[in-house]
C-alpha positions as CSV (number, residue, x, y, z in Angstrom):
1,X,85.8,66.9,46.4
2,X,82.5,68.1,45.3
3,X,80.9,65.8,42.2
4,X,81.4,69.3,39.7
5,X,85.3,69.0,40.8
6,X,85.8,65.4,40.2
7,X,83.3,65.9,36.9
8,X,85.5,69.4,35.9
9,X,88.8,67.1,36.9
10,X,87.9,64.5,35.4
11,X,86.7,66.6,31.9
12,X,89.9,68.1,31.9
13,X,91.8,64.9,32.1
14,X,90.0,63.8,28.5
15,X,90.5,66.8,26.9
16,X,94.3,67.1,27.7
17,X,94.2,63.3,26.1
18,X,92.3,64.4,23.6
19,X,95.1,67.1,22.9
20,X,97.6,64.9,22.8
21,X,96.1,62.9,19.9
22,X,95.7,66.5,18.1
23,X,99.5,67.0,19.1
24,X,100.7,64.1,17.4
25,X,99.0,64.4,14.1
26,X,100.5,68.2,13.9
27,X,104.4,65.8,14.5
28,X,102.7,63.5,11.7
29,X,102.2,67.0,9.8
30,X,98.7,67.8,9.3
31,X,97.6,71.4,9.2
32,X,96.5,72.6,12.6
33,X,93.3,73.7,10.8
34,X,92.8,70.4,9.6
35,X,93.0,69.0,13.1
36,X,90.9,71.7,15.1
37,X,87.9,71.1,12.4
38,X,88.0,67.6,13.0
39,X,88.2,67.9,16.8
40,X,85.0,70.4,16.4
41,X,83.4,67.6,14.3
42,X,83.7,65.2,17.1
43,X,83.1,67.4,20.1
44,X,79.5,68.2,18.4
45,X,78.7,64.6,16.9
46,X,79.8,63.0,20.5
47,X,78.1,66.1,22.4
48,X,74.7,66.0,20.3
49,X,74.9,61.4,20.9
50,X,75.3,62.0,24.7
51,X,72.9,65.0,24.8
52,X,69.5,62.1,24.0
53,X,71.6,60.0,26.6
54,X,72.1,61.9,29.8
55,X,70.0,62.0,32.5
56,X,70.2,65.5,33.0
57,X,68.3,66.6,29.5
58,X,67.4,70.1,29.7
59,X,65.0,71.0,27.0
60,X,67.4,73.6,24.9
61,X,70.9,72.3,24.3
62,X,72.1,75.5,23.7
63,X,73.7,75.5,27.2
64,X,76.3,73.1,25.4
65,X,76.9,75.9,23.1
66,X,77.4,78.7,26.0
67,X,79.8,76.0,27.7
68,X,81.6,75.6,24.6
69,X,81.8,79.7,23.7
70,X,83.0,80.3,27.5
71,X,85.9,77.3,26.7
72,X,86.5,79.1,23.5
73,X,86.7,82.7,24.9
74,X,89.1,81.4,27.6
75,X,91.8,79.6,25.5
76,X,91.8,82.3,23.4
77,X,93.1,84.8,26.2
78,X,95.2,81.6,27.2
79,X,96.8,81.4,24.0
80,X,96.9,84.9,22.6
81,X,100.5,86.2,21.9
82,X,101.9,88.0,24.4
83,X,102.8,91.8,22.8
84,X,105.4,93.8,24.4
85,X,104.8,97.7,22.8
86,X,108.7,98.2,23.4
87,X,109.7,95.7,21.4
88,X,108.2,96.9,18.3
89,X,110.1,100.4,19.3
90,X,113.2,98.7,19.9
91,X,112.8,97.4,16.6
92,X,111.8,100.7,14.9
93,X,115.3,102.2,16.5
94,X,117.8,99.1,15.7
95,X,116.5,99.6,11.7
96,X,116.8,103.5,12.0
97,X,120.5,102.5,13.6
98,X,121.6,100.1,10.4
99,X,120.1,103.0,8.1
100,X,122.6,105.2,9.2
């Protein structure tokens, strides 16, 4: 496995903990706004700590932010509701049906 597998593995791992923590304060009921502002908070404060710290400084960090609107533009296809047209016709004809 290539060092960018084992480093994408390895990423993903973290974040799916990371997740979990989120998923447990939504059980303890905080608002999943609440929760995605604060994990925001962190990503940047723990991406902008590491950023003076790696090795690998590039002189713009703004390839952090690309990463992060690529992650972003992903889950949101991930997690978009599925809409089936037919349904909303179904719908439409069942209410025309208990009008009648």
């Amino acid at each position: 496995m290539s060092d960018d597998n084992t480093q994408t593995t390895l990423g993903v791992q973290i974040a799916n903990q990371i997740i979990n923590i989120a998923n447990a304060r939504l059980e303890d009921g905080l608002a999943a706004d609440d929760i995605a502002t604060g994990l925001r908070h962190a990503a940047a404060n723990f991406s902008a700590f590491t950023y003076f710290r790696s090795e690998n400084q590039t002189p713009d960090p703004n390839g952090m932010v690309d990463e992060f609107i690529n992650l972003l533009t992903h889950y949101l296809d991930v997690h978009q509701p599925t809409q089936q047209p037919a349904q909303g016709l179904h719908q439409l004809v069942e209410q025309a049906k208990n009008e009648i």
